[in-house]
N, C-alpha and C positions, 0 to 999 in steps of 0.2 A: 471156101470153107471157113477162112477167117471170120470174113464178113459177118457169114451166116451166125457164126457165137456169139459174133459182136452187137447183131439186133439185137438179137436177145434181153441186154438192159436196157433197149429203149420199148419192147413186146411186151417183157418181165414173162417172157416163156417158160416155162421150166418143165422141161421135157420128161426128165430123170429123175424118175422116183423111188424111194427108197418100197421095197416088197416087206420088209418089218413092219413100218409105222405110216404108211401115206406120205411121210414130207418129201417134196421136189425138188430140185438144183436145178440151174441153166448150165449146170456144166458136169459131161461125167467123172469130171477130176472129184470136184466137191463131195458127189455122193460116193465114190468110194473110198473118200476117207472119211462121212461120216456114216458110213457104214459098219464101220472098224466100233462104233459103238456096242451094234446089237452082234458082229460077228466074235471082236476081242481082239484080232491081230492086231501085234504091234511091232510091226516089225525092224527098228532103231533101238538098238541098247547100246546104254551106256557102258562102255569099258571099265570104269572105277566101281560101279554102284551092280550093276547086271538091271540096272531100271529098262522099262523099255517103253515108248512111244510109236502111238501112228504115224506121224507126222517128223521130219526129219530137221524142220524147224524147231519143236518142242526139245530135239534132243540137244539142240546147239545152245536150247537156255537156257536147259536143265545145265549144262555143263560149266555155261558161266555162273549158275548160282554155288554149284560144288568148289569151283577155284574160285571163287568171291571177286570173281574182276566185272568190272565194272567200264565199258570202255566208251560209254555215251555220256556226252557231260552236256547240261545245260547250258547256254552259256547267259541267261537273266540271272540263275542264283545258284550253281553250280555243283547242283545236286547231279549224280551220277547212276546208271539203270545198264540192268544187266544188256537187254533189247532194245534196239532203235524203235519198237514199235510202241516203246516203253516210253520213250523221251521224246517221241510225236506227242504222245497223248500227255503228258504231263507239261509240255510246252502251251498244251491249250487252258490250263490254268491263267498264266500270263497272257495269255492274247483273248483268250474269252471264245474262243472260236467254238463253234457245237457244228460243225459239217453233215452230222444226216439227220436228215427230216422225213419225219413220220408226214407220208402221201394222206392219210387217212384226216388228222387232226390237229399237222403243222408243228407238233410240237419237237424240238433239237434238241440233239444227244453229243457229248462228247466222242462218245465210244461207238462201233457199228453194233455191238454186240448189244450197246444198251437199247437198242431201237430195234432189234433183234427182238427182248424180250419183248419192248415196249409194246410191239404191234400183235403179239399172242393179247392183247388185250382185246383187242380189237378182233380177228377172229375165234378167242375162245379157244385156241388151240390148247393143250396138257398132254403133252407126250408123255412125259415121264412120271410112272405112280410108282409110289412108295410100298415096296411087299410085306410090311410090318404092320400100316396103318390103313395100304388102298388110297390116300393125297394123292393128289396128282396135281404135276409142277409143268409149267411153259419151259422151264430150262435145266438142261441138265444138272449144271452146278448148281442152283436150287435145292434139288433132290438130294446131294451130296451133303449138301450144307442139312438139311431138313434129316436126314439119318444117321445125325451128332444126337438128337432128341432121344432117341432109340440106343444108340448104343452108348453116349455119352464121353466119344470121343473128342478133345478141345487140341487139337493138335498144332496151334499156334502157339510159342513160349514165350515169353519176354525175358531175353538174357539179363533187362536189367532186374528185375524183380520175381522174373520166375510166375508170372501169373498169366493162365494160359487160357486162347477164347477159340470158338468153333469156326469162326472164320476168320481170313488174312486180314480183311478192311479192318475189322475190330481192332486186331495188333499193330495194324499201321496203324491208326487215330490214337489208338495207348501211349505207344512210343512217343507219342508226343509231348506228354506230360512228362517223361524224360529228359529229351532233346529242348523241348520249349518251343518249338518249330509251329510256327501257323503262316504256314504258306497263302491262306487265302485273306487277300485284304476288299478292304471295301471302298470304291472310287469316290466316296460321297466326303466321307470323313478322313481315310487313310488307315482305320482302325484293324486290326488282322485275327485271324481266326483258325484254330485248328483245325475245325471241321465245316466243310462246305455248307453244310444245313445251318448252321449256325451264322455265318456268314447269309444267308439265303432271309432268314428273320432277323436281324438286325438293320438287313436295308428296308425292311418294312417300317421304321424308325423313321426313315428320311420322307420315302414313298406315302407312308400313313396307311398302306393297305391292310388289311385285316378280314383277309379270308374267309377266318373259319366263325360260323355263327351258328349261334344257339337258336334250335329249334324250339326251343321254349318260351323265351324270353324275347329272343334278339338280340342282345348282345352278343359284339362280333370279338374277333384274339386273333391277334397277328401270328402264333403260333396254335399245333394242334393241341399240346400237352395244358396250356391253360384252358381251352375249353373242354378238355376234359375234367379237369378242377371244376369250371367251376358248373358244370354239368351235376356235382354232386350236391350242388347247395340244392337244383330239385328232386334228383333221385333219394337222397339224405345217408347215401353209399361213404363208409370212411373205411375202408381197404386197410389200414393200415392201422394195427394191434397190438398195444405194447405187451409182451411175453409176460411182466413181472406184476402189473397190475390190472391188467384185460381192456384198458383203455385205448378208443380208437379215435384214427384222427385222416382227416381227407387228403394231406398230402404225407410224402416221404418223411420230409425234411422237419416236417411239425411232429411225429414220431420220433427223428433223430435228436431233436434238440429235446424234448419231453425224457429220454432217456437217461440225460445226463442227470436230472434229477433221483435215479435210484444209483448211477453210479459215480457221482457226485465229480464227474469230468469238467473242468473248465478249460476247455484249450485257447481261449484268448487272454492272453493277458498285456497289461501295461507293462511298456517300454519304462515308462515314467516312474511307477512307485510297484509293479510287482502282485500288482493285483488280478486275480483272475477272473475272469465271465466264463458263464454256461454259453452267452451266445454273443455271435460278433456285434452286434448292434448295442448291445448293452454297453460292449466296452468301448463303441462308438460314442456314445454319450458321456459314459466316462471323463474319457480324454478333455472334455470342452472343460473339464476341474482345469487341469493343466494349464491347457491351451488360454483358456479366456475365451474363446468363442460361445458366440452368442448367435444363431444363426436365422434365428425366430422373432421376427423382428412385427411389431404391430403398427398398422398401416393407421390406425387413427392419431397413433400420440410419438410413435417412433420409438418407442420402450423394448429392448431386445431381450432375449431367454435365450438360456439354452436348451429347453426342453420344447418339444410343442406341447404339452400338456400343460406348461407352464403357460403360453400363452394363450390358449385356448381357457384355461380360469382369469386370465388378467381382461379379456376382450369380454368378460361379463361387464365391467363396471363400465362401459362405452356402452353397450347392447341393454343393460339393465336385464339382463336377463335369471332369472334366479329358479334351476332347474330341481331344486333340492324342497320338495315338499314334506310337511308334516302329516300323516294320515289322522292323526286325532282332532288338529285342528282348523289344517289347511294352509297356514303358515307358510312362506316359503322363503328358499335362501339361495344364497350366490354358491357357496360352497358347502360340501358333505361335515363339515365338521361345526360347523354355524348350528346344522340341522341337529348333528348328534348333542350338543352343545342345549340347545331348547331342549330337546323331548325329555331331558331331568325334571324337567316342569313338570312333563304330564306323568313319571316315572315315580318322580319322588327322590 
């Protein structure tokens, strides 16, 4: 009989089917507890709370999370998790390990769960629709997550600031701007990161890979969010609408900084003399007052600036280049004020 269960993962049999929704098991253990989905029993409650669970493991976690003990410790950086199946999988941060492979397209997952969904790609599977909207989701927690949208529940809080998101990953990556914690580093450089994705495009840096490309153009972006940018230089889409004067602009960030101008914010300021900017770069340049730096160095005569705009007018009189024309009489100059300077001629 053993045996017999045990081909199984090398068959990928799966005898047991659920009469709900068509999904199979190799084992009738599995289907009758994921049958507790479409049926509800749950038959493990907790003693302090009256919660209850299918599953008799969920109640043992549930219970370390109510006593806040913690009795699995890393031992690379000695971080602590309520589940040993917690501190498996967060061990493979450090080791880099991804253990299940998708048969279909080779691609490894840290989690089983994530190879789980991964493979509903692959046959198209959506169990779970949504009764508000009719979506339908590969995974259940999906769906759960997906009717926050609907009801506009955010039931994750952050003790330290009290700002609250619709999923747990959300309020773990938060807490980090808290804690300061970026668990994930990069073997190339050493550089660390709070969140994996980020970490993931950064080593495209070292790599030089660059993904994601424009069907337009061809120009390619080591991340997705700048080819979305700059996607709109051809659509000529600027999403992004200042409330006070109806002026729009292609990214976030060029709206946030655009803002400070009606509410006259300058949140950077010098250490040095107390002066503020609207934006950090500004008081990036700034500083070279202080400093003496000069960073803009020209390669024909070794003259340095601190501006690049500064050197970019100095590199005219090497180039002879004189970009500042007269429309009256064709006249032309090195600099804009040479120009404004003549045209009293033709002005009077």
């Amino acid at each position: 009989m053993q045996l017999t269960v045990h081909r199984r993962i090398h068959s990928k049999k799966k005898p047991f089917k659920c009469v709900d929704c068509g999904k199979s098991f190799a084992w009738s253990t599995n289907l009758a507890v994921y049958q507790r989905i479409h049926t509800g029993p749950k038959p493990y409650q907790c003693v302090d709370c009256a919660k209850s669970f299918a599953e008799s493991t969920y109640l043992t976690i549930h219970r370390h999370f109510n006593s806040g003990e913690k009795p699995f410790n890393c031992v690379d950086c000695g971080k602590t998790f309520a589940e040993s199946a917690q501190l498996i999988e967060h061990r493979r941060i450090h080791t880099g390990e991804k253990p299940y492979k998708c048969e279909d397209c080779g691609k490894s997952f840290v989690e089983s769960t994530a190879l789980t969904v991964h493979r509903h790609i692959h046959s198209g599977e959506k169990p779970f629709k949504c009764m508000d909207c009719g979506k339908s989701y590969a995974w259940n927690s999906s769906l759960i997550v997906h009717q926050r949208i609907h009801t506009g529940d955010k039931p994750f809080k952050c003790e330290d600031c009290g700002k609250s998101f619709v999923q747990s990953t959300a309020l773990t990556v938060h807490r980090r701007i808290h804690s300061g914690e970026k668990p994930f580093k990069c073997v190339d450089c050493g550089k660390t990161f709070a969140q994996s994705t980020h970490l993931t495009v950064h080593r495209r840096i070292h790599s030089g890979e660059k993904p994601f490309k424009c069907m337009d153009c061809g120009k390619s972006y080591a991340c997705s969010t700048q080819l979305t940018v700059h996607r709109r230089i051809h659509t000529g889409e600027k999403p992004y609408k200042c409330e006070d004067c109806g002026k729009s602009f292609v990214e976030s960030t060029s709206l946030t900084v655009h803002r400070r101008i009606h509410s006259g914010e300058k949140p950077f300021k010098c250490v040095d003399c107390g002066k503020s900017f609207a934006r950090n770069t500004h008081l990036t340049v700034h500083r070279r007052i202080h400093s003496g730096e000069k960073p803009f160095k020209c390669v024909d005569c070794g003259k340095s600036f601190a501006w690049n705009t500064q050197l970019t007018v100095h590199r005219r009189i090497h180039s002879g280049e004189k970009p500042f024309k007269c429309v009256d009489c064709g006249k032309c100059f090195t600099w804009c004020a040479q120009l404004t300077v003549h045209r009293h001629i033709h002005t009077g």
